[in-house]
N, CA, C, O and CB atoms as a CASP TS submission, in Angstrom:
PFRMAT TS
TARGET T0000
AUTHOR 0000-0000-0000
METHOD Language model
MODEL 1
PARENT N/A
ATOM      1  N   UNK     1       0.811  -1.207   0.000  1.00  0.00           N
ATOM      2  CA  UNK     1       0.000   0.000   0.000  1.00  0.00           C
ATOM      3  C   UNK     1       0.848   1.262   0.000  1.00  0.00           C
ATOM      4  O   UNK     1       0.464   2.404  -0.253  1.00  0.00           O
ATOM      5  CB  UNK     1      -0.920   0.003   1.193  1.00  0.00           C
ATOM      6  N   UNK     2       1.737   0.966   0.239  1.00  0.00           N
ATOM      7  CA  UNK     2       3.216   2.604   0.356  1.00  0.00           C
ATOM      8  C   UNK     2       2.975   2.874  -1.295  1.00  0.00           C
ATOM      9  O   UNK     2       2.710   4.010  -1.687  1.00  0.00           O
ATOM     10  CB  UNK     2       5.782   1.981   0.854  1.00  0.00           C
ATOM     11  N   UNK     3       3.076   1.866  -2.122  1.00  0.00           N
ATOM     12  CA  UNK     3       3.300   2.638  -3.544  1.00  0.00           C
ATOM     13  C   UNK     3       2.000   3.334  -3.753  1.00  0.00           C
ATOM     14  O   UNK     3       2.018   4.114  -4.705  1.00  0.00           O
ATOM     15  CB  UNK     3       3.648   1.594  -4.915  1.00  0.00           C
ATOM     16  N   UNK     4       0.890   3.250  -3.109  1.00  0.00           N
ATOM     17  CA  UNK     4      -0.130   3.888  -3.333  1.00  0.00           C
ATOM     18  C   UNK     4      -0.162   5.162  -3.099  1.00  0.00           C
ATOM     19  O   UNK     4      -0.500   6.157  -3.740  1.00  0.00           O
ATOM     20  CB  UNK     4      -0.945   3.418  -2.842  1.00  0.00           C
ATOM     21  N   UNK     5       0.373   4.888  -1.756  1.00  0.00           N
ATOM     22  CA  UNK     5       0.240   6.256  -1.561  1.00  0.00           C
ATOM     23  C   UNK     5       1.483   7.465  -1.650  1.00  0.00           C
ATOM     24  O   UNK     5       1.409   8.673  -1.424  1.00  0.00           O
ATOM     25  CB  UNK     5      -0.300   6.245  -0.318  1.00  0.00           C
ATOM     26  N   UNK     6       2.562   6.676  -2.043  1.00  0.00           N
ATOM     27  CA  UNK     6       3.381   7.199  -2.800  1.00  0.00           C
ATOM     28  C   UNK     6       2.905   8.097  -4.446  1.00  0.00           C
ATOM     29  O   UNK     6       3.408   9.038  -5.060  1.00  0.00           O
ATOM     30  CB  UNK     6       4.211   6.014  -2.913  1.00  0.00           C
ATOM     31  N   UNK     7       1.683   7.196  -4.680  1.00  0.00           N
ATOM     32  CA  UNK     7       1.987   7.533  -6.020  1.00  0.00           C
ATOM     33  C   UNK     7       0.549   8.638  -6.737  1.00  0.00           C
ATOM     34  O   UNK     7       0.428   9.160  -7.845  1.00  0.00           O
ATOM     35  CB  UNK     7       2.215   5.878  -6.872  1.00  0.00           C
ATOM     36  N   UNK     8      -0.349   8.645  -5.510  1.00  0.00           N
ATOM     37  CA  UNK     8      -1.030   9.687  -5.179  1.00  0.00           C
ATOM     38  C   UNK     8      -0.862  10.933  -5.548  1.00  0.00           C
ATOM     39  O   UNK     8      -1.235  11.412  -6.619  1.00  0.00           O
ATOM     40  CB  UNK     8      -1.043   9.719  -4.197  1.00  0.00           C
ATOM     41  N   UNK     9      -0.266  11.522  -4.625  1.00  0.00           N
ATOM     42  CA  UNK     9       0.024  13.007  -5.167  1.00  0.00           C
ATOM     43  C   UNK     9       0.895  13.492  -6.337  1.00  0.00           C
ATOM     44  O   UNK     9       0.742  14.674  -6.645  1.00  0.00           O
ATOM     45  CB  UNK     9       0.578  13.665  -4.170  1.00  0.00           C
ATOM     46  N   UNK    10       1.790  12.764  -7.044  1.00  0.00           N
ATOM     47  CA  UNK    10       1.604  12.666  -8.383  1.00  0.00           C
ATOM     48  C   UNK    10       0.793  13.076  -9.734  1.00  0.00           C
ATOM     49  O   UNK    10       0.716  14.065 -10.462  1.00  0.00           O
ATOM     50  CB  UNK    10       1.538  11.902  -8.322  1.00  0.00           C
ATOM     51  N   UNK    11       0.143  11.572  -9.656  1.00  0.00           N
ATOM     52  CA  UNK    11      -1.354  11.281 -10.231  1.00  0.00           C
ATOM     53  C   UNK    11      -2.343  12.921 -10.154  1.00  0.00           C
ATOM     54  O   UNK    11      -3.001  13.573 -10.965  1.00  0.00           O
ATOM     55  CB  UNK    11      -2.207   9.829  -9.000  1.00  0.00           C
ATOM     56  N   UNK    12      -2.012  13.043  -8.860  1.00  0.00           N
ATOM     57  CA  UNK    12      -3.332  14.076  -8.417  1.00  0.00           C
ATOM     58  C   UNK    12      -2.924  15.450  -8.854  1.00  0.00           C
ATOM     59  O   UNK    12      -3.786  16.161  -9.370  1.00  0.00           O
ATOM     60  CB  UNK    12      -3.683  14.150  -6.626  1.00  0.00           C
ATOM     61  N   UNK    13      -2.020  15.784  -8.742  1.00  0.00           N
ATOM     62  CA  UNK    13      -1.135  17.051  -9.692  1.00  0.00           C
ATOM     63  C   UNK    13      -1.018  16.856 -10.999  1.00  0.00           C
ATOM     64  O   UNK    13      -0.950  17.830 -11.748  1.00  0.00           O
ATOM     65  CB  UNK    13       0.376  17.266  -9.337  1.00  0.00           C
ATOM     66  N   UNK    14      -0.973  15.544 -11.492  1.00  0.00           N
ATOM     67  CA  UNK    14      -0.853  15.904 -13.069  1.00  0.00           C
ATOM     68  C   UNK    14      -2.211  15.653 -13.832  1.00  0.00           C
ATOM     69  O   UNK    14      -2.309  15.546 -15.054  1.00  0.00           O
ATOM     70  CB  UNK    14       0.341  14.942 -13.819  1.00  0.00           C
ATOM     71  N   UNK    15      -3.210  15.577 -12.950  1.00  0.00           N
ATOM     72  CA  UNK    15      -4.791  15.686 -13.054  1.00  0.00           C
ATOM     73  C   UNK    15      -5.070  17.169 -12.699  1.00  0.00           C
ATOM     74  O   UNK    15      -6.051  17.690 -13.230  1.00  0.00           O
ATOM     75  CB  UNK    15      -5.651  14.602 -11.956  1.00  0.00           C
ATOM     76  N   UNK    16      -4.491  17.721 -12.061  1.00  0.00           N
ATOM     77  CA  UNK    16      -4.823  19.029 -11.772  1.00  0.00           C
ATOM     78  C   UNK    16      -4.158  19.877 -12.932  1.00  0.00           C
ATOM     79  O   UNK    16      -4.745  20.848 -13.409  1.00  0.00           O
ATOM     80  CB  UNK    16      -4.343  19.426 -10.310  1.00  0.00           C
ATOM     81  N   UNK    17      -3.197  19.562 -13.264  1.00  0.00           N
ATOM     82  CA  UNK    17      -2.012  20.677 -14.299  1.00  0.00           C
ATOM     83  C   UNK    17      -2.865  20.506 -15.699  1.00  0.00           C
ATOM     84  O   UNK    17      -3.105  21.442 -16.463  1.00  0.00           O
ATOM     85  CB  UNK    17       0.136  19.921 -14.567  1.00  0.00           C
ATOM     86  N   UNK    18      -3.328  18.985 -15.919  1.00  0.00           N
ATOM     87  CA  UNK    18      -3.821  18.591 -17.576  1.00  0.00           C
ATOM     88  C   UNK    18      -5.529  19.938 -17.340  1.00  0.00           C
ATOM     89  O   UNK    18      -5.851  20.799 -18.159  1.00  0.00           O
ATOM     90  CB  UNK    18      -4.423  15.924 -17.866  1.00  0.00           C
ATOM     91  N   UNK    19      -6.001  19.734 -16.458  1.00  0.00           N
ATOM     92  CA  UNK    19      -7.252  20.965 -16.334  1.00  0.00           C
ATOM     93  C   UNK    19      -6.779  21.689 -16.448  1.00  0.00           C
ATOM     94  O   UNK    19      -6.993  22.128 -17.578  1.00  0.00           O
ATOM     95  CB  UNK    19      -8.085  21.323 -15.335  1.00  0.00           C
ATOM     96  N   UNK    20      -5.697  22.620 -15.594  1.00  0.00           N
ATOM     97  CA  UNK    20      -5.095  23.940 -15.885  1.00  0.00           C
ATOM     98  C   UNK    20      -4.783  24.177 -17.168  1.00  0.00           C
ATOM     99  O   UNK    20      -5.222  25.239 -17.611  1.00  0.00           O
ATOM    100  CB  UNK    20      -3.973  24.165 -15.199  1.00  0.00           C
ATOM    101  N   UNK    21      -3.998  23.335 -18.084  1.00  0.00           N
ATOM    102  CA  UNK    21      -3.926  23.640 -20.143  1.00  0.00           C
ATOM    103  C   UNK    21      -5.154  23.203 -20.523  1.00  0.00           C
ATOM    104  O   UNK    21      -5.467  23.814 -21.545  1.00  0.00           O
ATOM    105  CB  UNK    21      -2.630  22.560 -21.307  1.00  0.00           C
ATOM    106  N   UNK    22      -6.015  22.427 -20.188  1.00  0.00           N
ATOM    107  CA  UNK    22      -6.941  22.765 -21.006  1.00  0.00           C
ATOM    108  C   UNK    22      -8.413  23.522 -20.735  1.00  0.00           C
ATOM    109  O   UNK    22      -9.459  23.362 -21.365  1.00  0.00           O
ATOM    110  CB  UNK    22      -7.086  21.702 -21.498  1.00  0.00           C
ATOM    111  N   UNK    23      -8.142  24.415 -19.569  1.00  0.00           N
ATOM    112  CA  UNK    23      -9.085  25.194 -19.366  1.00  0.00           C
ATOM    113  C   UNK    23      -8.278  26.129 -20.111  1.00  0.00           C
ATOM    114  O   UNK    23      -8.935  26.473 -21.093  1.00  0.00           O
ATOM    115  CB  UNK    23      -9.607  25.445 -17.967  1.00  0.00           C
ATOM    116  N   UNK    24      -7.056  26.745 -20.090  1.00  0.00           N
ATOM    117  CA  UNK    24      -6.431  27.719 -20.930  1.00  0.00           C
ATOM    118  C   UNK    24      -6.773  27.788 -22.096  1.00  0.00           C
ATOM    119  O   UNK    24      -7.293  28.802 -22.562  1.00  0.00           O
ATOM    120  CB  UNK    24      -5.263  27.643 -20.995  1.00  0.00           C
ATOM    121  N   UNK    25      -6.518  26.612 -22.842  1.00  0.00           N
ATOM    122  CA  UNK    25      -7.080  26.264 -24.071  1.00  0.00           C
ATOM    123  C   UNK    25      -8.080  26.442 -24.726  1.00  0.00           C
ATOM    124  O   UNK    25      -8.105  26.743 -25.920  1.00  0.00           O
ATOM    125  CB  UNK    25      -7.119  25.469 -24.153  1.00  0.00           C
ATOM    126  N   UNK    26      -9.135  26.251 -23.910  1.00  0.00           N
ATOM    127  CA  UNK    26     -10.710  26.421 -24.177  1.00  0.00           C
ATOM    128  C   UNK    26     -10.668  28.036 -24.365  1.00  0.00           C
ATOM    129  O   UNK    26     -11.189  28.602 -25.326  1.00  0.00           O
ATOM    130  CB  UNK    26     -11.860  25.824 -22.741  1.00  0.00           C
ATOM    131  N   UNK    27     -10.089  28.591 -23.487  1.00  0.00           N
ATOM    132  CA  UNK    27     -10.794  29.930 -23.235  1.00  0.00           C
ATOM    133  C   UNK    27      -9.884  30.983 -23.952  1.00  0.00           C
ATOM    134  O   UNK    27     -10.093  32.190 -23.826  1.00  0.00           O
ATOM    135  CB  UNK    27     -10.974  30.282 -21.563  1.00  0.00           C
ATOM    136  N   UNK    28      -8.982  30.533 -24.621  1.00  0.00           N
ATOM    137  CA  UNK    28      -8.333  31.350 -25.811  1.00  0.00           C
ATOM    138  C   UNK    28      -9.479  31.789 -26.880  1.00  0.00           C
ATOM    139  O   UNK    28     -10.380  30.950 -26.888  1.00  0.00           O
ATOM    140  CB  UNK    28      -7.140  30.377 -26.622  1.00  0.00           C
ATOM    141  N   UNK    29      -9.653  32.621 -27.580  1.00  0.00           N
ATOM    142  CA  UNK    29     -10.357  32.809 -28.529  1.00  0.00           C
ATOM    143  C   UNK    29     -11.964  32.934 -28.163  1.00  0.00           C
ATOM    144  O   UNK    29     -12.371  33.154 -27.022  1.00  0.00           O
ATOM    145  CB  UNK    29      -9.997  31.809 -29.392  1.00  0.00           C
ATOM    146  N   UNK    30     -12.670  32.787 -29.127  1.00  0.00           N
ATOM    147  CA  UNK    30     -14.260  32.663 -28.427  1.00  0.00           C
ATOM    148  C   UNK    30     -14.729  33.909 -29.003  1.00  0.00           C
ATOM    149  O   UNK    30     -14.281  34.576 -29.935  1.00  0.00           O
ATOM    150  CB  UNK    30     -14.443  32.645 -26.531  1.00  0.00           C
ATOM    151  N   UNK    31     -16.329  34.172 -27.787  1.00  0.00           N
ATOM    152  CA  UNK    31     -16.811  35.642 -27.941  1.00  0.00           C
ATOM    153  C   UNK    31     -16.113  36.295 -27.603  1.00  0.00           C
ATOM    154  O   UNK    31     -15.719  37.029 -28.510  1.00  0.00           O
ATOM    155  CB  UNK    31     -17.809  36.092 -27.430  1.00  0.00           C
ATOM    156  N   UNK    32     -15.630  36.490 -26.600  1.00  0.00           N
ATOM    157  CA  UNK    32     -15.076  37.258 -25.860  1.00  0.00           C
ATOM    158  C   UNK    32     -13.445  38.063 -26.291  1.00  0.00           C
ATOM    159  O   UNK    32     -12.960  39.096 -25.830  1.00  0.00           O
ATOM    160  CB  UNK    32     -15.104  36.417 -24.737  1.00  0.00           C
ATOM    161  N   UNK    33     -12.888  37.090 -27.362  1.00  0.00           N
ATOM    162  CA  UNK    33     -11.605  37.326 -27.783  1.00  0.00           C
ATOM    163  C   UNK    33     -11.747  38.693 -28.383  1.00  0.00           C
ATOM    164  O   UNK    33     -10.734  39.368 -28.196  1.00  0.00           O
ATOM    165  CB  UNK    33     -11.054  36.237 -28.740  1.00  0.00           C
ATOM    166  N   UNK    34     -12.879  39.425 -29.174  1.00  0.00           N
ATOM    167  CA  UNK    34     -12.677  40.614 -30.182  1.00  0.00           C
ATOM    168  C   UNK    34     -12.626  41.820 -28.521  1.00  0.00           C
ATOM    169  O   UNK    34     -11.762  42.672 -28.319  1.00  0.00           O
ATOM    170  CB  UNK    34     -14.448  40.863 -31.759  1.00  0.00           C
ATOM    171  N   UNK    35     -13.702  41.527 -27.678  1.00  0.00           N
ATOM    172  CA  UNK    35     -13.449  42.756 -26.020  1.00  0.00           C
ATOM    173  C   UNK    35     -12.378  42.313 -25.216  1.00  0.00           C
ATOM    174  O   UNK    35     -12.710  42.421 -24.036  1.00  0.00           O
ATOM    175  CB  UNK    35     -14.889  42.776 -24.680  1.00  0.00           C
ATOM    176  N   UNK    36     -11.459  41.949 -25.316  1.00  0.00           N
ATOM    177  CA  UNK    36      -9.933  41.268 -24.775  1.00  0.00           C
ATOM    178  C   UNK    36      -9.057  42.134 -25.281  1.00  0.00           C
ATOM    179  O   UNK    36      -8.416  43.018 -24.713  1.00  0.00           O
ATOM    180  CB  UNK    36      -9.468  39.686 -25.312  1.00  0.00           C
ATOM    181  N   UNK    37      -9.091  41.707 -26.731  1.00  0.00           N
ATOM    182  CA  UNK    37      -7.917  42.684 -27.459  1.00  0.00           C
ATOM    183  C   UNK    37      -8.330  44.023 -28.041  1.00  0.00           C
ATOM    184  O   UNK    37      -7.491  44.791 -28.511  1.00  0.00           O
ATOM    185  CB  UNK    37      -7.264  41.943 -28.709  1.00  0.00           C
ATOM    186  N   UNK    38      -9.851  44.345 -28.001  1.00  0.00           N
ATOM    187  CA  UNK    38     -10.336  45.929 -27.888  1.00  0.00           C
ATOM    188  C   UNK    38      -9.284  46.852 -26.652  1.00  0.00           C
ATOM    189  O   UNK    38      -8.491  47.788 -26.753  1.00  0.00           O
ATOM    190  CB  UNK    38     -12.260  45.911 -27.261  1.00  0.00           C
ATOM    191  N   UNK    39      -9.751  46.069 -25.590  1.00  0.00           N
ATOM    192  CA  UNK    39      -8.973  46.828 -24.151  1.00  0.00           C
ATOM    193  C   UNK    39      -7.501  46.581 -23.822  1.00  0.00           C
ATOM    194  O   UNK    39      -6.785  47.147 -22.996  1.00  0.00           O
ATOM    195  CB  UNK    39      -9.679  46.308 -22.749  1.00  0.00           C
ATOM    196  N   UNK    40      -7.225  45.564 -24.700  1.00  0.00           N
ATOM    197  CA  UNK    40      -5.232  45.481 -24.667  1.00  0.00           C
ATOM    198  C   UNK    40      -5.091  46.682 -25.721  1.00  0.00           C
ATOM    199  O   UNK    40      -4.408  47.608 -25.283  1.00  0.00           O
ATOM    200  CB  UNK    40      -4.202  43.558 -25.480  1.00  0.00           C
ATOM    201  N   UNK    41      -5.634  46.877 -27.120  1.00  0.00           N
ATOM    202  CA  UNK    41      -5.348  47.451 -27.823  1.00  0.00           C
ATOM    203  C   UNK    41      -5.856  49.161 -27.193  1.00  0.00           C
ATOM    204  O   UNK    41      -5.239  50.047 -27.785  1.00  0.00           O
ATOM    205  CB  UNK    41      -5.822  46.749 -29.018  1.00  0.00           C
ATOM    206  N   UNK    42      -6.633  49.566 -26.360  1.00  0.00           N
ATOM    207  CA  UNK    42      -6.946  50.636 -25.946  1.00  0.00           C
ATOM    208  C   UNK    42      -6.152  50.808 -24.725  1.00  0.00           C
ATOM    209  O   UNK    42      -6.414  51.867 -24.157  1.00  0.00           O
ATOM    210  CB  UNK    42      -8.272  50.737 -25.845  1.00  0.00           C
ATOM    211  N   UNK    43      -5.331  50.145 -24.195  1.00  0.00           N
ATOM    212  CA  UNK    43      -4.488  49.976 -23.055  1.00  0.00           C
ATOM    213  C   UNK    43      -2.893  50.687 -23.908  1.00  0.00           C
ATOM    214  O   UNK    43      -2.211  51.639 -23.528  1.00  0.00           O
ATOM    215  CB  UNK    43      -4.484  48.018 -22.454  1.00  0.00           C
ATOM    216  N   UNK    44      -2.746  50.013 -24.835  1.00  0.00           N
ATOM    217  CA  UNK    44      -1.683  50.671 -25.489  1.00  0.00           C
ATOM    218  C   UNK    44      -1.686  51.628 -26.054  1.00  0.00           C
ATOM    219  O   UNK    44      -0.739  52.374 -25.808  1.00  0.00           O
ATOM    220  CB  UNK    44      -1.224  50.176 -26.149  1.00  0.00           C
ATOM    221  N   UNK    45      -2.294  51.909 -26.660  1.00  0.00           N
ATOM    222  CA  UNK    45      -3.204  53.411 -27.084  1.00  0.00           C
ATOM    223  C   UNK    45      -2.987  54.162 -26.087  1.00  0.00           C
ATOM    224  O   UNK    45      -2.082  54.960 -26.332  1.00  0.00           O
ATOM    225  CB  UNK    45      -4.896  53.383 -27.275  1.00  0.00           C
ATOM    226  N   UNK    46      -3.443  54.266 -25.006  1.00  0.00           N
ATOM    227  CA  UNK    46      -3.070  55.069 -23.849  1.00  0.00           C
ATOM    228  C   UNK    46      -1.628  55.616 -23.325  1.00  0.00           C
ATOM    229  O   UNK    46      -1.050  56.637 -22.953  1.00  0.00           O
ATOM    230  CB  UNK    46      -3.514  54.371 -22.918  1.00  0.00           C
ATOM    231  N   UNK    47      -1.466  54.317 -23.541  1.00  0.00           N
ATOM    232  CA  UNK    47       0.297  54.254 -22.799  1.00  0.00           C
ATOM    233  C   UNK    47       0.944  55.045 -24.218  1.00  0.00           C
ATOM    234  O   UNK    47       1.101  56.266 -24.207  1.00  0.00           O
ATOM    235  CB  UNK    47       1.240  52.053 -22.446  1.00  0.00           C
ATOM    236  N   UNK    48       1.227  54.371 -25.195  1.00  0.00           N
ATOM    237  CA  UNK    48       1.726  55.488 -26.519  1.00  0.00           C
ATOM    238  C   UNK    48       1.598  56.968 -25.909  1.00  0.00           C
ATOM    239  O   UNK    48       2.292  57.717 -25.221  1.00  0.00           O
ATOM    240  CB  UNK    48       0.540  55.401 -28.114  1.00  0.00           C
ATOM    241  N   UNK    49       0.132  56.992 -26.633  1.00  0.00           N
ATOM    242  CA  UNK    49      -0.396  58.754 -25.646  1.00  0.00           C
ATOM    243  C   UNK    49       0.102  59.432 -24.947  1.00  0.00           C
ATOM    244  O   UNK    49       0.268  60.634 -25.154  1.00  0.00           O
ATOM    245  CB  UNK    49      -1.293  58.887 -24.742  1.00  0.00           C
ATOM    246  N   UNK    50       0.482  58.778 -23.889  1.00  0.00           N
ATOM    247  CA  UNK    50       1.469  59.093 -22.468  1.00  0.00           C
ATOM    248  C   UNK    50       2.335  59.535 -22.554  1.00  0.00           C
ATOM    249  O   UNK    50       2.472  60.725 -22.270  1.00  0.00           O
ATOM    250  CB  UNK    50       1.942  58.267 -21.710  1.00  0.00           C
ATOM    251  N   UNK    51       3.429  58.695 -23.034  1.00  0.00           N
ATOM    252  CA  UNK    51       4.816  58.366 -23.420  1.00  0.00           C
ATOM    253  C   UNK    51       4.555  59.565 -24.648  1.00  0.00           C
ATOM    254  O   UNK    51       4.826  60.652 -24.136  1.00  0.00           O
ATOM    255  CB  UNK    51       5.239  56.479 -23.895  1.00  0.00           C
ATOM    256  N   UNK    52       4.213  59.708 -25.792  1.00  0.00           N
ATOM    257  CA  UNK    52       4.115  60.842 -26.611  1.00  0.00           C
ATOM    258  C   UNK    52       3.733  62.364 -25.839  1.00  0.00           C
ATOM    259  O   UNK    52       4.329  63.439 -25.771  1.00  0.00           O
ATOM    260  CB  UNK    52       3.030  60.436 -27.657  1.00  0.00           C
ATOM    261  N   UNK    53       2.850  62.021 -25.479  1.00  0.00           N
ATOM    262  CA  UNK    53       1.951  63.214 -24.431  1.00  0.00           C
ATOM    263  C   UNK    53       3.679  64.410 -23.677  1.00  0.00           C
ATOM    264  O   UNK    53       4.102  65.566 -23.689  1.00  0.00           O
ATOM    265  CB  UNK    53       0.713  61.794 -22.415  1.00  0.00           C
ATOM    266  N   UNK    54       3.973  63.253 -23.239  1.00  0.00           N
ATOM    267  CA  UNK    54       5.050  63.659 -21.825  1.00  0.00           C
ATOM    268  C   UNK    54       6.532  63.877 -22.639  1.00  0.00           C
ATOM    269  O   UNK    54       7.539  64.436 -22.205  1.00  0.00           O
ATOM    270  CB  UNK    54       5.231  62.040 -20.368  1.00  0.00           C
ATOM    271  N   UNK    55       6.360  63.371 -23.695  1.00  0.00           N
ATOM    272  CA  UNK    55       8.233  63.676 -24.011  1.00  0.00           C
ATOM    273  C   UNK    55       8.311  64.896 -25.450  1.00  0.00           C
ATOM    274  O   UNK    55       9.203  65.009 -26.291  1.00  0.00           O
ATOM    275  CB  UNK    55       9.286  61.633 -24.732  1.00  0.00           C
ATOM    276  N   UNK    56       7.282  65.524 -25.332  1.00  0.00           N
ATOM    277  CA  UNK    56       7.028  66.638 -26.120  1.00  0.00           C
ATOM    278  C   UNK    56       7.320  68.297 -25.211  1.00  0.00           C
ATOM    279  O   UNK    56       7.818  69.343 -25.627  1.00  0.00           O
ATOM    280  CB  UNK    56       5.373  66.374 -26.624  1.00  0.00           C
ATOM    281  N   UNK    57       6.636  67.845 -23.556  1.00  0.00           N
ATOM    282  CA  UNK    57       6.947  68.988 -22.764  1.00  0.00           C
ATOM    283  C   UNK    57       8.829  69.264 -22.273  1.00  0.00           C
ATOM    284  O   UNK    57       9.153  70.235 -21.590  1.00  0.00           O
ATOM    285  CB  UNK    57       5.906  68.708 -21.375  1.00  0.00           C
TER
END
C-alpha cells in the first residue's frame, strides 16, 4: 500500500495541471476574444499617448 500512496500526489497534480492547459485552451479565442484585445489594444493606445503626451513637454 506505500506505492499507493506514494503515487497519489503525483497522479493528483498531473490531473490538476492537464485541467489547468486545457481550461487555458478552451478559453483562448471565443466571444469574448474581439473585447480582450479591444482593451489590450486601448491599453496601449493610452500608454503610446502618455509616453508621446510627456516627451514633447
Amino acid at each position: 500500500m506505500d506505492y499507493v500512496s506514494a503515487l497519489v500526489p503525483p497522479v493528483v497534480m498531473a490531473a490538476l495541471f492537464t485541467a489547468l492547459i486545457v481550461t487555458i485552451v478552451k478559453s483562448q479565442g471565443g466571444p469574448n476574444k474581439a473585447k480582450e484585445d479591444a482593451i489590450v489594444d486601448a491599453t496601449i493606445a493610452r500608454a503610446e499617448a502618455t509616453r508621446q503626451g510627456g516627451g514633447e513637454n
